[in-house]
LOLOTOR-589885 format. One line per field, with one value per residue (C-alpha): chain; x, y negated, z negated. Coordinates in Angstrom, 2 decimals, padded with zeros to 5 digits, m for minus. Last residue first. Layout:
cadena c(A/...)
xx c(X/...)
yy c(Y/...)
zz c(Z/...)
END
This chain:
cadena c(A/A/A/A/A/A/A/A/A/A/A/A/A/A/A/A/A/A/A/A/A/A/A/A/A/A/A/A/A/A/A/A/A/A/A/A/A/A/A/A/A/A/A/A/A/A/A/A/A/A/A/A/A/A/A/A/A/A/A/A/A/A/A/A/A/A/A/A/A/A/A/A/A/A/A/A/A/A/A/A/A/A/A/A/A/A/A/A/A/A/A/A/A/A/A/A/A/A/A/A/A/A/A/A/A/A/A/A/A/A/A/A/A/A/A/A/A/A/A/A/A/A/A/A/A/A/A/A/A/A/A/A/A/A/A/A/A/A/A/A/A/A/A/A/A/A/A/A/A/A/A/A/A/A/A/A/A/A/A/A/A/A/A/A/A/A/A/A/A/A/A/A/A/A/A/A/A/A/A/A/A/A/A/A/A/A/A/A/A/A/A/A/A/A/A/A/A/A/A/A/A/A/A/A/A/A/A/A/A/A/A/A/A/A/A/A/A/A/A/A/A/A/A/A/A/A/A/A/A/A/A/A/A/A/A/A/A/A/A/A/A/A/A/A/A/A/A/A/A/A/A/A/A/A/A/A/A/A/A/A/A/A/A/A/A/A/A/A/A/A/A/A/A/A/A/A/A/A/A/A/A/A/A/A/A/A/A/A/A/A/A/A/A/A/A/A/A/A/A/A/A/A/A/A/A/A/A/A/A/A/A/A/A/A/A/A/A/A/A/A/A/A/A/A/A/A/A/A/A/A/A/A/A/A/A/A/A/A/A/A/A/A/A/A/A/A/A/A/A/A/A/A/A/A/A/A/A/A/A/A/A/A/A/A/A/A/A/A/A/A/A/A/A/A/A/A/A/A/A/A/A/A/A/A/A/A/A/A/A/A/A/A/A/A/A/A/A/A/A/A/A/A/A/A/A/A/A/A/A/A/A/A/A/A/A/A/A/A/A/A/A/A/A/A/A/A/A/A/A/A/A/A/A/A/A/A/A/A/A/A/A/A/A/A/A/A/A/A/A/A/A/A/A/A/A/A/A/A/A/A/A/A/A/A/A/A/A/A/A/A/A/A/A/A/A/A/A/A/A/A/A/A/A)
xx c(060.88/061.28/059.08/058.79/057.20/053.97/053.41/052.45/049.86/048.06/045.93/049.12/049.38/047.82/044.50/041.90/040.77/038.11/036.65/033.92/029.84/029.15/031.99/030.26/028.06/029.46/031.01/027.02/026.25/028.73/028.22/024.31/025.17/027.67/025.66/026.17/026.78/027.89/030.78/030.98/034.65/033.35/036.11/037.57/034.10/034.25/032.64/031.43/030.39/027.59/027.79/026.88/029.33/032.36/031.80/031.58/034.65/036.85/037.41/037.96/036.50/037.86/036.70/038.24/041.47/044.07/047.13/048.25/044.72/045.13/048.39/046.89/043.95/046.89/048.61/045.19/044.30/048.08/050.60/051.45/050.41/047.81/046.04/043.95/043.19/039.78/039.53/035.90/034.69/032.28/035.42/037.40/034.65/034.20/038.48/038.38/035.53/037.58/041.12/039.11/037.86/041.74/042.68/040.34/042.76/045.79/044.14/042.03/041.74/041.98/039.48/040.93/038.45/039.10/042.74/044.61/041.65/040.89/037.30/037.02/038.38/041.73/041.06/042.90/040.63/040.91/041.41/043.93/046.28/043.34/043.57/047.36/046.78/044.60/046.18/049.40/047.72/045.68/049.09/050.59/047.65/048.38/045.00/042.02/043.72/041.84/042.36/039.36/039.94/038.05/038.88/039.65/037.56/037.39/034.58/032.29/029.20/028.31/031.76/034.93/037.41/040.76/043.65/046.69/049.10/049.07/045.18/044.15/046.43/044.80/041.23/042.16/039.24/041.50/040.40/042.90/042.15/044.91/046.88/048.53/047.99/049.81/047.95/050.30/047.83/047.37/044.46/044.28/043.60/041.17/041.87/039.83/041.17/040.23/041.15/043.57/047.04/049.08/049.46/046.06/045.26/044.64/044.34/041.59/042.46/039.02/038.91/035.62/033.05/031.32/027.90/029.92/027.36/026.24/030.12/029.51/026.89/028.70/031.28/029.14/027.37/030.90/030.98/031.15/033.00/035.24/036.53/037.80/039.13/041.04/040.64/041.85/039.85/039.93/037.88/039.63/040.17/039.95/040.10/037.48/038.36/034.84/034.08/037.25/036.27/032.37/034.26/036.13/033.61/031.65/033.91/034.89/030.79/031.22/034.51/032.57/029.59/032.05/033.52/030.18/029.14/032.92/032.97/033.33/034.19/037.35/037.99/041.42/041.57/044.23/045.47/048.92/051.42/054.69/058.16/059.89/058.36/056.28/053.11/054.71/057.38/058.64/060.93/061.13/064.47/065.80/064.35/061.83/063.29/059.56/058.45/055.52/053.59/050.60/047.05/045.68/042.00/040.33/036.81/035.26/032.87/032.57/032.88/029.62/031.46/033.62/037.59/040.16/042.64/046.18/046.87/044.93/047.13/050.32/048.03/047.80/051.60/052.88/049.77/050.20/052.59/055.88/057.57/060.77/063.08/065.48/068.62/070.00/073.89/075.09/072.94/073.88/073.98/070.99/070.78/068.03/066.63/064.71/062.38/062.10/064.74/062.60/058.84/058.00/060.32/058.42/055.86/057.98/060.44/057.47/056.10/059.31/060.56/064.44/063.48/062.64/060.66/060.58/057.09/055.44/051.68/048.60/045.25/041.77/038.47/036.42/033.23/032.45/031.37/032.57/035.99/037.27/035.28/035.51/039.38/040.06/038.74/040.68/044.03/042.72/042.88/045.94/047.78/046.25/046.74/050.66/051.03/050.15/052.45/055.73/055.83/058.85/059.72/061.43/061.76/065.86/067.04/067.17/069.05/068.05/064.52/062.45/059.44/055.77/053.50/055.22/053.16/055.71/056.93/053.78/053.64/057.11/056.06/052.83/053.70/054.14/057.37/056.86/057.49/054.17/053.56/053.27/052.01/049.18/048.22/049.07/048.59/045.73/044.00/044.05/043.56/040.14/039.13/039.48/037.60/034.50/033.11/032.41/032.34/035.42/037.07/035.82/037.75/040.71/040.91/040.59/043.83/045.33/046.23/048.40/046.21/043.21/040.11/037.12/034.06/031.48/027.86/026.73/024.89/027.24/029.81/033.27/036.10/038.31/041.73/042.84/046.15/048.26/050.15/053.04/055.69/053.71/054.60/058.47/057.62/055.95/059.43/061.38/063.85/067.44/069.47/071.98/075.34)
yy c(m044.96/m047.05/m046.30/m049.07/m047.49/m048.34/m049.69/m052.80/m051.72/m050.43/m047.48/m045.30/m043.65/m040.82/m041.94/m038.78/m036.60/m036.73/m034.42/m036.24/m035.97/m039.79/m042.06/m044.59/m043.37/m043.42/m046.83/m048.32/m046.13/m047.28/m050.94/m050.91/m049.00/m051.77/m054.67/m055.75/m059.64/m059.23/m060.44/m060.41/m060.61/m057.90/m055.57/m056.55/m055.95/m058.63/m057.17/m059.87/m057.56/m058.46/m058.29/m061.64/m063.34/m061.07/m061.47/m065.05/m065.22/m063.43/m060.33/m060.50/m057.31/m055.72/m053.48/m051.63/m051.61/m052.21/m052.22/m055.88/m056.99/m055.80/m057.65/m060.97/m061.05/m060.52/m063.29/m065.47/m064.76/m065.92/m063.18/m062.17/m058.43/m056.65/m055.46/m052.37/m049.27/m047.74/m044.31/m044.03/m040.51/m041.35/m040.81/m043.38/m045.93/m045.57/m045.82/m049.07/m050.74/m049.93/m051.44/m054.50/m054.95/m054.68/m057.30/m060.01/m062.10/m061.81/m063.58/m063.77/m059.68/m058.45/m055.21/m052.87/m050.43/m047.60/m046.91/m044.09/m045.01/m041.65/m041.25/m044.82/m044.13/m046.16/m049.93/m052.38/m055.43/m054.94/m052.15/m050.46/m049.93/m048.04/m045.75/m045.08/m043.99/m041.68/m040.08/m039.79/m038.52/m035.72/m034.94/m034.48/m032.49/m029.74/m029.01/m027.26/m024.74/m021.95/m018.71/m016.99/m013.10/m010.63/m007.38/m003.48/m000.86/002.30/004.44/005.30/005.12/002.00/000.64/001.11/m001.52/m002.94/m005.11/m003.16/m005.90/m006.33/m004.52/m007.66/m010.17/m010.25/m011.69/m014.66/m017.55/m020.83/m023.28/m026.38/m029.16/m032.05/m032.47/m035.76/m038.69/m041.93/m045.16/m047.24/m047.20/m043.68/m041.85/m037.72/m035.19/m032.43/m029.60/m026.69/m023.53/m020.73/m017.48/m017.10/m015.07/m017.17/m018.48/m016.84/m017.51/m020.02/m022.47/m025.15/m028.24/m029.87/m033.42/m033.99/m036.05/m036.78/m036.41/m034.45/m031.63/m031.93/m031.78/m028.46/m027.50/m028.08/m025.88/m023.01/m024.61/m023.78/m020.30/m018.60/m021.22/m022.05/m018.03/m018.12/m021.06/m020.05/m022.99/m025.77/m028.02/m031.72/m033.93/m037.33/m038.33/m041.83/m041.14/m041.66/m039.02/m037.61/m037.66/m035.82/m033.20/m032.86/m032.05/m029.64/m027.66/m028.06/m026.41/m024.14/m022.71/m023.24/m020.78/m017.99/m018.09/m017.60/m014.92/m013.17/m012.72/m011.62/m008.79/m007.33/m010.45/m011.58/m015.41/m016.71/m019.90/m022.20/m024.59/m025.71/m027.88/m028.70/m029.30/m029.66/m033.34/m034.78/m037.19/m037.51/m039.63/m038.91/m035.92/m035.73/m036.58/m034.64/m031.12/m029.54/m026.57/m025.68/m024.89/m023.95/m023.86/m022.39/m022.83/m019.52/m018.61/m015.18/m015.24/m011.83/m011.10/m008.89/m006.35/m004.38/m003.64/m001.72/m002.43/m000.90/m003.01/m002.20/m004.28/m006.76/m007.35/m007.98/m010.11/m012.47/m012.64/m013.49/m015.50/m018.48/m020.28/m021.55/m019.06/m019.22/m016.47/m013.27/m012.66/m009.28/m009.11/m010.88/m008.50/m009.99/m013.92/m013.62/m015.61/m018.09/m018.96/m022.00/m021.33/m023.94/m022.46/m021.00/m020.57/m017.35/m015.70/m015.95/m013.99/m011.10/m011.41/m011.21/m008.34/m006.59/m006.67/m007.73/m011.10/m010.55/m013.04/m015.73/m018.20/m014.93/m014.35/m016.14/m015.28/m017.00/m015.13/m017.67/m018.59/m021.16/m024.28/m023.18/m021.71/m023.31/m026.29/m027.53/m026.16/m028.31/m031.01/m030.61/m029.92/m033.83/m034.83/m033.16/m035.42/m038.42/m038.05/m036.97/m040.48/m042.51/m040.28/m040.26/m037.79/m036.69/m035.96/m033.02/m034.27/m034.40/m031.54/m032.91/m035.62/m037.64/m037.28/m039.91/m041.61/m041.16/m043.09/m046.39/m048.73/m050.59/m046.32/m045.56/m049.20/m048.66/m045.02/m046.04/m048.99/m045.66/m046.27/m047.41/m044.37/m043.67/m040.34/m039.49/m042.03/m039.32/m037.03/m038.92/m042.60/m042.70/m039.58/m039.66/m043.69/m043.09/m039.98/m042.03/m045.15/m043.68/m045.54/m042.55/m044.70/m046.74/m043.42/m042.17/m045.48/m044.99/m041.19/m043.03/m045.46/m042.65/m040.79/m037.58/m037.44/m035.81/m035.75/m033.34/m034.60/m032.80/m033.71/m031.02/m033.76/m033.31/m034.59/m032.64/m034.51/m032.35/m031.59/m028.08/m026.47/m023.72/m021.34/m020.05/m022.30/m021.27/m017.78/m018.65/m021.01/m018.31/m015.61/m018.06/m020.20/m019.99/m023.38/m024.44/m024.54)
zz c(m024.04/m027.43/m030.09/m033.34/m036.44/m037.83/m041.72/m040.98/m038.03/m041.31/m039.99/m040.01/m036.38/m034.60/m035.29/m035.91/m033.13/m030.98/m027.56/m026.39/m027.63/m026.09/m027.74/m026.26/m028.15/m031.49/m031.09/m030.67/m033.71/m035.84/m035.09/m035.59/m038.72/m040.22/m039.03/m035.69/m034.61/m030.85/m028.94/m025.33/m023.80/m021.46/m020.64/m024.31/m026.34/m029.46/m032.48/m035.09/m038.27/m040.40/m044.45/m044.51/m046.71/m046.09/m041.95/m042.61/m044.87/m042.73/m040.31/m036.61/m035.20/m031.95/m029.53/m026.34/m027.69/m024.50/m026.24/m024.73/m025.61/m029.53/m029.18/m027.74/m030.44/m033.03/m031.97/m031.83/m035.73/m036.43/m037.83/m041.06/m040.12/m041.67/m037.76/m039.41/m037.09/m036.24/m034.40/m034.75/m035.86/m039.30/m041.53/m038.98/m039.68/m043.37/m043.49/m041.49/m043.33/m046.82/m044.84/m043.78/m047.24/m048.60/m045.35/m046.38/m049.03/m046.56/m043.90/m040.97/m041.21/m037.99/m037.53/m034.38/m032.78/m030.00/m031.31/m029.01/m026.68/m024.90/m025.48/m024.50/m021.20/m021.04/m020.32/m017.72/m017.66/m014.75/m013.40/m011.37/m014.22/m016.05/m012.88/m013.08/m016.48/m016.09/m012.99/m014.63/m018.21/m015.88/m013.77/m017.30/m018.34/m015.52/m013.87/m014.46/m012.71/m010.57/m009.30/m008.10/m007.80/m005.54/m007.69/m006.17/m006.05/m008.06/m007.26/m010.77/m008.28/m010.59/m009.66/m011.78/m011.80/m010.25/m010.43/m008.65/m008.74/m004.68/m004.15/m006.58/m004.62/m001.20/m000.82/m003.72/m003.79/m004.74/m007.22/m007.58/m010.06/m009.87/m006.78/m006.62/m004.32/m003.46/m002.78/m004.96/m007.45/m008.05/m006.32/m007.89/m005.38/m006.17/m003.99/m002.84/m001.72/001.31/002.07/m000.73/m000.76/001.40/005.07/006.14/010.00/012.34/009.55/008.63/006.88/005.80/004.20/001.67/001.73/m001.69/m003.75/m005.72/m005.75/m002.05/m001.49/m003.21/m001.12/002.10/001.29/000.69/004.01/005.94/005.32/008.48/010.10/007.33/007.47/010.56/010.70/007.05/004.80/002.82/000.90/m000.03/m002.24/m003.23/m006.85/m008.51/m012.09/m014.74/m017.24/m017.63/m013.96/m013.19/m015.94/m014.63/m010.80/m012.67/m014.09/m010.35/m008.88/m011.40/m010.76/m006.68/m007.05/m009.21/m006.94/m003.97/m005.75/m006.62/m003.06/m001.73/m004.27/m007.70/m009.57/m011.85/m012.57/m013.87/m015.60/m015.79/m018.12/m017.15/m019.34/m017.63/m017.48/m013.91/m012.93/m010.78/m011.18/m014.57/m014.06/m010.44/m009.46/m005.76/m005.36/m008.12/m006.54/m008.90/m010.79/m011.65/m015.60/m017.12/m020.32/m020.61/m021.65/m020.83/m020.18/m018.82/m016.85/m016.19/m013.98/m014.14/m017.08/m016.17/m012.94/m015.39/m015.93/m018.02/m018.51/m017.55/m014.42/m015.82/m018.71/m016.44/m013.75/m016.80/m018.04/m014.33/m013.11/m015.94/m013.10/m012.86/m015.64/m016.63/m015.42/m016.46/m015.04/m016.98/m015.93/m019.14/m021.46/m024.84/m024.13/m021.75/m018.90/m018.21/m014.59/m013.63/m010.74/m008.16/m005.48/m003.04/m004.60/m002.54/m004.36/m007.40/m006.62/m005.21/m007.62/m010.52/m009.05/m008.19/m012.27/m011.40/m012.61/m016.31/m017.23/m019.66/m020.89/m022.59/m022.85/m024.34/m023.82/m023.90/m022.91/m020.90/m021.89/m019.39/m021.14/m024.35/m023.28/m020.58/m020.48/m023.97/m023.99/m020.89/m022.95/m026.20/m023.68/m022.64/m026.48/m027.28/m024.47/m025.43/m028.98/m027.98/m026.00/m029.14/m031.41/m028.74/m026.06/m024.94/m021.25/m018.98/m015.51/m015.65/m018.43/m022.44/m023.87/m021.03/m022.51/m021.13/m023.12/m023.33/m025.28/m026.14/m024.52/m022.71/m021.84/m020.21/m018.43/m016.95/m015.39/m014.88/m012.26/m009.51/m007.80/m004.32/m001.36/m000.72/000.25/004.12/006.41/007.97/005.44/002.42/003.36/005.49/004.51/000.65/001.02/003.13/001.18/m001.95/m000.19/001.32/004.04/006.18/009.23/008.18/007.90/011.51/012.47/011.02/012.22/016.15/014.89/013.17/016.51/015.41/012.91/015.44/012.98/013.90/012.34/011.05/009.35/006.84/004.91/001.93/004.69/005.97/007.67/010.30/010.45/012.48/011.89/014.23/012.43/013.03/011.28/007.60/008.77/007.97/005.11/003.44/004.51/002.80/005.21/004.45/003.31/006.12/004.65)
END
């Protein structure tokens, strides 16, 4: 039986589509990808690489169809692990994965609520889908909701949430709102779910249990919502930095609307220093006028949306979201939705970009052990253990390699884990009171004495999220994962 169209994908069919690439110079060019030989060379004009793989292979070739190496190398490493025990594209994270996982919700946290002083929130994960404002959101996303019955009420159908809008819009709807309010930025971490289709599930580029911190911005007009949008712009254009990841700049627009507001585009390319891929539509196909896209590179030249911000003309006047004026008129809110991005897709990205280099290397930040000291023998690993426990007081994640293994077995291990640094530990290091610290991308080793070495490891730390080792410092004493 031939599945029924939803009414989005029924106005999505009218509307005619325009490609273009977009400069920080201002400099246009319209992009016909129905003839990727002529979009090849505007690429090779361009001469940037993200935008040139984004295009190529998502836009044009579709997806790639290889399985991403992550999925193998995440479970080799023992940080994240299927659950068959559990529903298809549901995962557990094991104590290496979880750091990295905690870490990243650390950083969305820095720029959610210190950077931009968002009020945080936290509101239920089931709904009750009879409410009209959740079926009407939710219908829109055919077939991807999960839906839970309850064992009292057999006839109530009530549904997970897929986005943090449900709970939020809720609140709004009965807050009391002044002009002298906005704007107002609100922050929930939240936990969603999408009845993915089994075909498209893929580690965790795509899957049907997620994490999503999103933030919410509420302004008076037009004015202040573009300033709102170019501000989470450029949040999340600090986060991809931060992580590393290859990304490619994308927006999608109404025509109308991207011609008169082109140069707010242009300055945030100016901002990433990056082109960006324009989709322009003939008219509006959802809520928002116009939405920007950070799409992460993997290394099978697929892409996955990361940050989103989206400038909302439509929904406020839907869920009645409004506030008082200085004339005391009540007017309804221009909302910016955003995500900072689900942290799965963040770990995928991550991951997938440390696989592309060599040496492969996880952000420092991120190392789940970012120094290892191997004792040369039994009779050195007590002073390696009292170096180890200075240098994880002081904010270095520093683990102990005890084993009764050779100096050059342990050497391959700590390169098989990717540590950044290592420290062989003997009589030398005993006599002189000088450490020997070997840097894996470099293979350079340095003689540092104990404050030289804590305050090289400190800033390469540089003022990132930390927390402590999620393991025993004694590689002795860890357990054995298996994904």
């Amino acid at each position: 039986m031939e599945r029924k169209k939803t009414q989005r994908e029924i106005i999505s069919e009218k509307i005619a589509r325009n490609h273009y690439i977009l400069t920080p110079k201002g400099e246009e060019y319209k992009l016909d990808l129905n003839q990727p030989e002529s979009v090849k060379e505007i690429l090779e004009k361009i001469d940037n690489e993200e935008l040139k793989i984004y295009i190529l292979y998502n836009e044009i070739r579709n997806v790639s169809l290889k399985e991403p190496p992550s999925i193998k190398e995440m479970q080799r490493q023992q940080l994240v692990g299927y659950a068959p025990e559990a529903d298809s594209g549901h995962f557990k994270f094991y104590p290496k994965g979880t750091l990295i996982f905690n870490l990243l919700v650390d950083w969305c946290y820095e720029i959610a609520v210190k950077r931009l002083n968002c009020l945080q929130i936290e509101t239920p994960i089931v709904y009750d889908w009879s409410d009209p404002e959740i079926k009407e959101q939710g219908e829109s996303f055919h077939e991807r909701h999960y839906t839970v019955k309850c064992p009292d009420e057999p006839e109530k159908e009530l549904v997970m949430r897929f986005a943090g809008d449900f709970g939020l819009f809720k609140i709004m709807k009965k807050a009391k709102l002044s002009y002298k309010n906005l704007p107002l930025r609100i922050y929930e971490f939240s936990k969603s779910f999408r009845y993915e289709q089994r075909g498209e599930l893929s580690g965790l580029k795509r899957l049907r249990a997620f994490h999503m911190p999103d933030v919410h911005s509420f302004t008076t007009d037009l004015v202040a919502g573009w300033e709102e949008f170019k501000e989470l712009y450029k949040q999340y254009d600090d986060l991809a930095k931060g992580t590393g990841v290859k990304y490619a700049i994308v927006f999608r627009v109404v025509e109308d609307f991207y011609k008169k507001y082109k140069d707010q585009i242009v300055e945030m390319l100016k901002y990433s220093n990056a082109p960006a891929f324009i989709e322009t539509l003939s008219s509006m196909k959802h809520y928002w006028a116009v939405k920007h896209e950070f799409q992460g590179i993997d290394s099978v030249n697929g892409a996955t949306q990361l940050s989103t911000v989206q400038l909302d003309i439509k929904d406020a006047k839907t869920y009645g979201i409004t506030y008082l004026d200085k004339d005391g008129e009540e007017k309804g809110c221009i909302i910016v939705h955003s995500s900072i991005g689900s942290i799965e897709r963040w770990f995928y990205c991550i991951l997938e970009k440390a696989l592309m280099t060599k040496p492969r290397e996880w952000p420092f930040w991120l190392s789940p052990t970012q120094l290892r000291i191997a004792p040369v023998s039994e009779k050195y690993v007590s002073r390696s253990i009292e170096i180890s426990n200075k240098l994880n007081q002081e904010g270095i994640r520093t683990d102990v390699d005890d084993r009764n293994l050779t100096i050059s077995k342990k050497v391959l291990d700590s390169e098989r884990e990717w540590v950044p640094y290592l420290i062989v530990y003997g009589e030398k290091e005993s006599k002189e009171n000088l450490y020997s610290l070997r840097e894996r991308r470099s293979g350079k080793i340095e003689m540092l004495t104990e404050r030289e070495l804590i305050n090289k490891l400190k800033e390469k730390q540089d003022n990132m999220p930390w927390r402590p080792l999620p393991l025993p410092v004694l590689l002795s004493k860890r357990p054995i994962f298996y994904g």
